[in-house]
N, CA and C of each residue as an Amber inpcrd file, in Angstrom:
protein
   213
   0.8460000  -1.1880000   0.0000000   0.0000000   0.0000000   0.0000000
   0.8870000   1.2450000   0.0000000   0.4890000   2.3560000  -0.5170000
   1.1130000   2.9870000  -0.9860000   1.2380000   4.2720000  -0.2130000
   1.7750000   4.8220000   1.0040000   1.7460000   5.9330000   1.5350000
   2.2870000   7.2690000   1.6270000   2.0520000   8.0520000   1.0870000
   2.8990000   9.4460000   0.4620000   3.2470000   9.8280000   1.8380000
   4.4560000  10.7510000   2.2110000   5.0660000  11.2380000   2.7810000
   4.5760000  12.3080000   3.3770000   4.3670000  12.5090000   4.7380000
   3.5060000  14.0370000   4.8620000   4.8180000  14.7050000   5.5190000
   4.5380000  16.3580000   4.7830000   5.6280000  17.1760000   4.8500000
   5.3310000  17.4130000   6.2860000   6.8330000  17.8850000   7.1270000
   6.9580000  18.5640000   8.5780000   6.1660000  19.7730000   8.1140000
   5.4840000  20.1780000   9.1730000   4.8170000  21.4770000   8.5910000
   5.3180000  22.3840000  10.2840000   5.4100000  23.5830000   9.8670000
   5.3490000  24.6210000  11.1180000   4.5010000  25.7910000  10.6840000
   3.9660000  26.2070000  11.8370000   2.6330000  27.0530000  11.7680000
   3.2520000  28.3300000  11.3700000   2.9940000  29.2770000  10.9550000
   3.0780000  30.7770000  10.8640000   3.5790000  31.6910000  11.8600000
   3.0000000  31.3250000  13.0280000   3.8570000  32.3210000  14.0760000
   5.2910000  32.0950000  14.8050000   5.5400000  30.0560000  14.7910000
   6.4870000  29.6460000  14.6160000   7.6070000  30.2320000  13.7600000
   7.0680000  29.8330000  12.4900000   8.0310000  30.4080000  11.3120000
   8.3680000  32.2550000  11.7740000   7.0800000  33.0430000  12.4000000
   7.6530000  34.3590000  12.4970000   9.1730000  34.2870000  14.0760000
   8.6090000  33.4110000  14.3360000   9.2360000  33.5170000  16.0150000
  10.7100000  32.6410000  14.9820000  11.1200000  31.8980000  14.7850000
  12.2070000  31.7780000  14.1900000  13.1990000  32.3790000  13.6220000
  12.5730000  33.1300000  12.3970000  12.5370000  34.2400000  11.9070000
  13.3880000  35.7420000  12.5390000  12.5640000  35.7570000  13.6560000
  12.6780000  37.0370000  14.5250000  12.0630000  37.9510000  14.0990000
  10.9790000  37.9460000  13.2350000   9.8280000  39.0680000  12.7980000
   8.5240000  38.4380000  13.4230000   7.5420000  39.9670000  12.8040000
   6.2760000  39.5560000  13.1860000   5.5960000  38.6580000  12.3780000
   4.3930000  38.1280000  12.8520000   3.6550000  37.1820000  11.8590000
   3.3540000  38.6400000  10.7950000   2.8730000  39.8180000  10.9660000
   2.6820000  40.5820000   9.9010000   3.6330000  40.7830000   8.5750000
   5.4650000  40.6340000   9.3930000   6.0720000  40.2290000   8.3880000
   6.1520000  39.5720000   7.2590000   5.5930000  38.3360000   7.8340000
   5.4500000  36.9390000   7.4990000   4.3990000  37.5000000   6.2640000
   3.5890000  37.9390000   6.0600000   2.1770000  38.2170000   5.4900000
   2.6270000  39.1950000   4.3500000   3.6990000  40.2160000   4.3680000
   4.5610000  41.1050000   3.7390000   5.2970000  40.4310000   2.7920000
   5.9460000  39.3690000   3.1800000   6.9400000  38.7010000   2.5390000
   6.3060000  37.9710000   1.2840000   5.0430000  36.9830000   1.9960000
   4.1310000  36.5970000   1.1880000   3.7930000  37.3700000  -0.1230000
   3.3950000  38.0080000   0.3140000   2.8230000  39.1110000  -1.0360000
   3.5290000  39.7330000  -1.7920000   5.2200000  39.5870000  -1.8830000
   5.8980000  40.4460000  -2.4980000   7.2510000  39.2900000  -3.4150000
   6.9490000  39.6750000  -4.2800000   7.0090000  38.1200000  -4.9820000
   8.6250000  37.7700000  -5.3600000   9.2640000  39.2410000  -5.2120000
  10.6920000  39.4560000  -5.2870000  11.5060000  38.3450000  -4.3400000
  11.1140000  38.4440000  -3.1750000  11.5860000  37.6950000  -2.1950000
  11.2840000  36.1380000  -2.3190000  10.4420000  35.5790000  -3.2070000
  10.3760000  34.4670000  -3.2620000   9.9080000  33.3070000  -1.8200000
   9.2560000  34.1770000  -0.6870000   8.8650000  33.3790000   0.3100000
   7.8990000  32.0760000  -0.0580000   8.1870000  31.1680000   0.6600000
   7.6020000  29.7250000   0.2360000   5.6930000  30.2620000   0.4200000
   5.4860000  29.2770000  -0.0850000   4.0510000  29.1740000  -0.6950000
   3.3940000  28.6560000   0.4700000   2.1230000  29.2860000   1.5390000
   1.7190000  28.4830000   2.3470000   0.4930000  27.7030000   2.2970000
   0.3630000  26.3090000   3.2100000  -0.5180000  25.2910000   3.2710000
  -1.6750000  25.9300000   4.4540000  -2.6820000  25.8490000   3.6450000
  -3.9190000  26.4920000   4.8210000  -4.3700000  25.2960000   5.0200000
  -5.0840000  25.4010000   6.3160000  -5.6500000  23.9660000   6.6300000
  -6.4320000  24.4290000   8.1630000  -7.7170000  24.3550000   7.7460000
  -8.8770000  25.1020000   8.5110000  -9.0620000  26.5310000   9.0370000
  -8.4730000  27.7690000   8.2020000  -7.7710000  29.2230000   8.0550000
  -6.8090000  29.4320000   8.8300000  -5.7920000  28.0600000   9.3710000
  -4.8670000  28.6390000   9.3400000  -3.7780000  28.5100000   8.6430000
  -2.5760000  29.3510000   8.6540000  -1.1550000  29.1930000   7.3450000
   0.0500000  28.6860000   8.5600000   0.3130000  27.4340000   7.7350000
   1.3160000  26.4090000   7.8970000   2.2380000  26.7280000   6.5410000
   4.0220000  26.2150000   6.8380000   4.5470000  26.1090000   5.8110000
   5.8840000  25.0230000   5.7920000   5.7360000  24.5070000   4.4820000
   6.6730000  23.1300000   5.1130000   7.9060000  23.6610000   5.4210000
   8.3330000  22.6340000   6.5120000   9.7790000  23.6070000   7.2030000
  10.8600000  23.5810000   6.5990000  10.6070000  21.9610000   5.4610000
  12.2620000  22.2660000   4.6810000  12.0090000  23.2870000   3.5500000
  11.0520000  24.1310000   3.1140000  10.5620000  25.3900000   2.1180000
  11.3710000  26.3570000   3.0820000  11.1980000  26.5380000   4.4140000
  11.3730000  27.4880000   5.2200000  13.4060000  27.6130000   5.0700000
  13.6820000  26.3690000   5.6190000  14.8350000  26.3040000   5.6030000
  15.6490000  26.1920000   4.4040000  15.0100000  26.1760000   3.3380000
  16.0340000  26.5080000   1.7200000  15.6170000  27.4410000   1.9020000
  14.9170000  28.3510000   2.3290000  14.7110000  29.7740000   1.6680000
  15.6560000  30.4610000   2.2950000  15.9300000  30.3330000   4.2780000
  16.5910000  30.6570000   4.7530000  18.5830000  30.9930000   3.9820000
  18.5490000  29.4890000   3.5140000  19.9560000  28.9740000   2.9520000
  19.6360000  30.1430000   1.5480000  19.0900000  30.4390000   0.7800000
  19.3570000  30.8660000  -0.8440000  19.0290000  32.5460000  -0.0310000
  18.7550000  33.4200000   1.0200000  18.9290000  34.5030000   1.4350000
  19.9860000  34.8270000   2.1830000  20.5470000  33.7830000   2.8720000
  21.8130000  33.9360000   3.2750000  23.0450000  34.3220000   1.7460000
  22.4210000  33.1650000   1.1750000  23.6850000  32.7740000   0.2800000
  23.6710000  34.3370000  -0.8710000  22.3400000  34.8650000  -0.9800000
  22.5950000  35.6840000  -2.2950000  22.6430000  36.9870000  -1.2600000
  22.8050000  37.0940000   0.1270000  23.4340000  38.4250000   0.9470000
  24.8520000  38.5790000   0.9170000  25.5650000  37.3470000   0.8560000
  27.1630000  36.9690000   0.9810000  27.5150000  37.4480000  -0.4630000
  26.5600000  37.2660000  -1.6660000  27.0320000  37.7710000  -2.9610000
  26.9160000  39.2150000  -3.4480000  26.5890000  39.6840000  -2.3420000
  26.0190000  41.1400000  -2.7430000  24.9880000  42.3660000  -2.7830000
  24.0000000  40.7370000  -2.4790000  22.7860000  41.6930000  -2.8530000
  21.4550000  40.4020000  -2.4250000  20.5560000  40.8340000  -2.2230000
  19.2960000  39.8590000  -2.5960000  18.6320000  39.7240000  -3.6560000
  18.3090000  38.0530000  -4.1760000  17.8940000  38.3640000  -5.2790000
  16.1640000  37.7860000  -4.8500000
């Protein structure tokens, strides 16, 4: 039988408290498409996001600050 993998998920205010911003941040980032913030999973109104999305995003903003600039 065949069982798909369910992603680690962390909630939104998590991800802000990690972070070190506000969840409003969080909501900023979303909407601004430059920044490329991961895509979130709603699931009964609230926003979850998988944590390894969280943590490449972390890694490719580090990495394109060390080059210069954000892309």
């Amino acid at each position: 039988m065949y069982s798909p993998a369910i992603p680690e998920l962390t909630p939104k205010p998590r991800v802000a408290e990690r972070l070190g911003v506000s969840s409003r941040a969080i909501l900023n980032w979303m909407s601004d498409p430059k920044l490329n913030f991961p895509e979130p999973i709603r699931i009964n109104a609230r926003v979850y996001f998988r944590t390894t999305d969280i943590d490449q995003w972390v890694v490719n903003r580090a990495r394109a600050s060390t080059r210069g600039g954000a892309k």
